[in-house]
C-alpha positions in Angstrom: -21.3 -13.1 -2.0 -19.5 -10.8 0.8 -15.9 -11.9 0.9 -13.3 -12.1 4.0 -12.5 -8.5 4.0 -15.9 -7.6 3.4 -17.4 -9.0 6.4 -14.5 -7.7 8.5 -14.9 -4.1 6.8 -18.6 -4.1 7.9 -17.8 -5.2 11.5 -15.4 -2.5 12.1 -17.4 -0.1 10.0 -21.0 -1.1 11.9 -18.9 0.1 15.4 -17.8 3.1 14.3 -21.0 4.3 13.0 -22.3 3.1 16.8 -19.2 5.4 18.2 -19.9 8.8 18.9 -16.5 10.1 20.4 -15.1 13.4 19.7 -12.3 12.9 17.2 -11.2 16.5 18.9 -11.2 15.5 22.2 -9.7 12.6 21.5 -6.1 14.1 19.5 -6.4 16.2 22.7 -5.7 13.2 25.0 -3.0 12.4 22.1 -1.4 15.3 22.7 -0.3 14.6 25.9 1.0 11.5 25.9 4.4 10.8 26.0 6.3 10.4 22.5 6.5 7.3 20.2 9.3 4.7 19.8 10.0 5.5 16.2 8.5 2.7 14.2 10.2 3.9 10.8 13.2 4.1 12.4 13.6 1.7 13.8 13.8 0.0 10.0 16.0 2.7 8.6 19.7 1.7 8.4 20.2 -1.7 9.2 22.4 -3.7 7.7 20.3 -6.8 8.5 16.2 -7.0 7.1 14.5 -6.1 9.9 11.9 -8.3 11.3 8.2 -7.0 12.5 7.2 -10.0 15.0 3.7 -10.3 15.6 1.4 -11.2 18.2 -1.0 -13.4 16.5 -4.0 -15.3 18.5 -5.6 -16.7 15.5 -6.5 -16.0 11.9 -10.2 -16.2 9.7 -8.8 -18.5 7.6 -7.0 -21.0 9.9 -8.0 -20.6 13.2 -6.5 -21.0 16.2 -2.4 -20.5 15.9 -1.5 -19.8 19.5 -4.5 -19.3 21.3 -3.3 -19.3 25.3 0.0 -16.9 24.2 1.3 -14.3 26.5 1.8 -11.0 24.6 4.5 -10.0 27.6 6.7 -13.5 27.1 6.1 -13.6 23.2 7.4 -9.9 22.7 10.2 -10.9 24.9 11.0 -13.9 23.2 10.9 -11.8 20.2 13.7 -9.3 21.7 16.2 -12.1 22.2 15.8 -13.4 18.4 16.6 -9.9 17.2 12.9 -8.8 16.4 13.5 -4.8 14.9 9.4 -3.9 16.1 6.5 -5.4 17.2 2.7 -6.2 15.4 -0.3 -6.5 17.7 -3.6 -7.9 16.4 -6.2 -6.1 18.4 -9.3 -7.3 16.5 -10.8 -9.4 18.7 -13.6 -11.2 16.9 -11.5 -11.6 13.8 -8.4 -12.5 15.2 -8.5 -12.9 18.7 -6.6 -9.6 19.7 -7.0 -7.2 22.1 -5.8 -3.7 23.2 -4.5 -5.2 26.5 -2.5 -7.5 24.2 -0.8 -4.6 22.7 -0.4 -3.0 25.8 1.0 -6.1 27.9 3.5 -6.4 24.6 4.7 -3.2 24.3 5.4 -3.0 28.3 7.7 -5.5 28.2 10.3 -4.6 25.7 11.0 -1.4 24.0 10.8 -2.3 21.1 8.1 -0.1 18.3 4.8 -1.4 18.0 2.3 -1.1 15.4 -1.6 -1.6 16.3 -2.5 -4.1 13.5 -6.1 -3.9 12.7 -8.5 -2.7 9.8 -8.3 1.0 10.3 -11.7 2.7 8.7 -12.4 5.8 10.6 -10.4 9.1 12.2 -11.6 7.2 15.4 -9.3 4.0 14.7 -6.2 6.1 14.5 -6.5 8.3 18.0 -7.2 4.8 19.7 -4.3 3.6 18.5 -2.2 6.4 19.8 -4.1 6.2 23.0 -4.1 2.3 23.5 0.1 2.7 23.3 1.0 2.2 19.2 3.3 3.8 17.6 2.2 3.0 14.3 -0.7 2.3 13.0 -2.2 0.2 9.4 -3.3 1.6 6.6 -5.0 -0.4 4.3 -5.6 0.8 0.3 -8.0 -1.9 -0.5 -10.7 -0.7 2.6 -10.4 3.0 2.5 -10.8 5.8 -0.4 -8.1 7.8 -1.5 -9.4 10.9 0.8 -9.4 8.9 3.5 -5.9 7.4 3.3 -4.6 11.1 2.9 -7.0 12.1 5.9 -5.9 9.1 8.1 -2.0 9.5 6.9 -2.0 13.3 7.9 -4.1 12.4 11.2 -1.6 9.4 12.0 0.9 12.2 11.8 -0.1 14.8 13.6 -0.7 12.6 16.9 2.5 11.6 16.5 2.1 7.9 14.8 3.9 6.4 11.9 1.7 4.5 9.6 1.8 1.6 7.6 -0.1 1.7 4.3 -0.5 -1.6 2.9 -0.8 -2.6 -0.8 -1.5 -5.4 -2.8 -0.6 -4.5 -6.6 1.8 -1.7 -8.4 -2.3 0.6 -9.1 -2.7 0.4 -4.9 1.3 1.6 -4.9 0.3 4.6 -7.0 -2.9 5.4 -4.7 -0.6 5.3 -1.4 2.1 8.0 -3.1 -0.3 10.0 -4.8 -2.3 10.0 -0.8 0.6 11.5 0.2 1.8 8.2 1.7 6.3 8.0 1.5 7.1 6.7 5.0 6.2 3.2 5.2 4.5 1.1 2.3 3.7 -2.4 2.5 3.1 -5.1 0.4 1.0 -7.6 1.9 1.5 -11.1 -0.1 -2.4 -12.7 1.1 -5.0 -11.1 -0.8 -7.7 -10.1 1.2 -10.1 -10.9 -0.7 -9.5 -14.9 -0.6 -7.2 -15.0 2.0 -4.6 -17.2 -0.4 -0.8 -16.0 -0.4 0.8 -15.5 -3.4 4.9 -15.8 -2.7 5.6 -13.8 -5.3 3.8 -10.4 -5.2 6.2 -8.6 -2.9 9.3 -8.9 -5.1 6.9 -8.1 -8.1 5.1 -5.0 -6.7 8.9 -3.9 -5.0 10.0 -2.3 -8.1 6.7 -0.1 -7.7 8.1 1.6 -4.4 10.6 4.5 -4.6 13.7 3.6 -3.0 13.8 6.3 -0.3 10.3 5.0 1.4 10.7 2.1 3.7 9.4 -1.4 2.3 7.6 -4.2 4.2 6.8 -7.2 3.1 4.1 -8.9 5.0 2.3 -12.6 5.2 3.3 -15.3 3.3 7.1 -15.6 4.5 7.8 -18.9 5.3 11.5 -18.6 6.4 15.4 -17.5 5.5 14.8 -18.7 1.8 11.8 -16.3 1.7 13.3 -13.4 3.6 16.5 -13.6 1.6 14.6 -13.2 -1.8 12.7 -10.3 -0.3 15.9 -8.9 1.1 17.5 -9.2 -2.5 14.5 -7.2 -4.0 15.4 -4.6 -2.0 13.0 -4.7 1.1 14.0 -3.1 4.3 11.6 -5.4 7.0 9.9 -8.3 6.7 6.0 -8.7 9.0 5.4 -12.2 10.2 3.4 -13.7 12.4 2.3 -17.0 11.7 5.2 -18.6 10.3 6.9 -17.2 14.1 3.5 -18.3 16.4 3.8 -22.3 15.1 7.8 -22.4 15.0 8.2 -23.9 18.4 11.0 -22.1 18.8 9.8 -17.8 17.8 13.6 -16.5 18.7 15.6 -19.0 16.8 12.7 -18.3 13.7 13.4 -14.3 14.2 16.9 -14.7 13.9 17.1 -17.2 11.1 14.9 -14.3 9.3 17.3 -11.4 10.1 19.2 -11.8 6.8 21.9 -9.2 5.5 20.2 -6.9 3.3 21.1 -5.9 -0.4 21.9 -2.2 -1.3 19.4 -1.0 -3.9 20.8 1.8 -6.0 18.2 4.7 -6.9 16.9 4.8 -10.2 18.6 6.3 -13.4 16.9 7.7 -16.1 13.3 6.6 -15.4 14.5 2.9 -15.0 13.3 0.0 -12.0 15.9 -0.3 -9.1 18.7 -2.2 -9.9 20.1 -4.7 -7.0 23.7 -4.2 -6.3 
């Protein structure tokens, strides 16, 4: 039986193979657009965990979350609670997301965004440079070790950071070994059923070298959550649903912006120790 990601692999992979674009022609019109915000950046150095708030419609497994949302006043709203960078669903038959939602977001605040959607061809990674990202997903479990390096070194090249998201310590290994020592994620819903598991992220943490910047993503429920992740040495925290039903998205981004914990690098082959 086809699972979640499965169906939505097939989807996005069905359009591609419908989509014949130039990927040449289309780093071209990358080329001369204006630089990116700095997504990684705008993670490194805080003293606080950094909080990716995200635009979120609606999700396979639950439905409707905020349906009528503006992206322009929910990215806003998002500014005054402290929010470090912006996520934008723009699968729309998935999730409900569009590329004028990430555009309407990302015009009202200057804040990074990153184009979150199931990436699976050189084709993916142009639009999201062209449809105003600065960063775009990665995902281990739906692509092959050649074409996480491919993607990675595109992503770069047009100017985009990217976002390569794991599930387990063996993914980890496949996003360094890709080349992959910018961003890493660890996204706590497996993909596969869709259930979170609270405890993967500060599991797989000790995976990541300390130098690459660490997300943790779905699955945080609030300050309890975020200070655990913080404490295992994350640098940013993703979120969208817990944010989308708070009532209140500003007071929920700020409650979330906990102090983080230096990590110190490791010694003598050992795990990162929390100081």
């Amino acid at each position: 039986m086809a699972t979640y990601l499965d169906r939505i692999l097939d989807w996005h992979r069905e359009r591609v193979d419908a989509d014949r674009r130039d990927v040449a022609a289309l780093v071209e019109q990358c080329a001369a657009l204006p630089p990116t915000r700095g997504f990684a950046s705008a993670l490194r150095g805080d003293s606080r965990l950094g909080v990716i708030s995200e635009v979120k419609r609606r999700s396979p497994s639950k439905g409707d979350l905020f349906a009528d949302l503006d992206p322009a006043e929910l990215a806003s709203t998002y500014e005054r609670g402290g929010a470090s960078c912006l996520s934008v669903l723009t699968d729309d038959a998935h999730f409900g997301g569009s590329a004028a939602d990430l555009a309407a977001a990302r015009a009202a605040v200057p804040l990074p965004v990153i184009r979150k959607d199931f990436t699976v061809s050189a084709l993916d990674v142009c639009d999201a440079r062209l449809m105003g990202a600065d960063c775009v997903l990665l995902i281990v479990a739906a692509l092959s070790d050649d074409e996480l390096h491919e993607f990675g070194e595109l992503a770069a090249a047009i100017g985009l950071d990217a976002l390569v998201e794991t599930h387990d310590e063996a993914e980890v290994e496949r996003a360094l070994n890709a080349g992959s020592t910018g961003l890493i994620g660890v996204n706590q819903r497996d993909l596969v059923t869709f259930k979170v598991d609270q405890e993967r992220a500060v599991r797989v943490a000790a995976a990541i070298p300390h130098d690459v910047v660490k997300v943790a993503e779905s699955g945080v429920r609030g300050r309890a959550d975020a200070v655990a992740l913080a404490a295992a040495g994350y640098d940013a925290v993703l979120v969208g649903e817990h944010l989308v039903t708070s009532g209140d998205p500003a007071a929920a981004v700020a409650d979330l912006r906990v102090p983080r914990v230096a990590v110190e690098a490791p010694r003598s082959g050992n795990s990162p120790q929390v100081g």
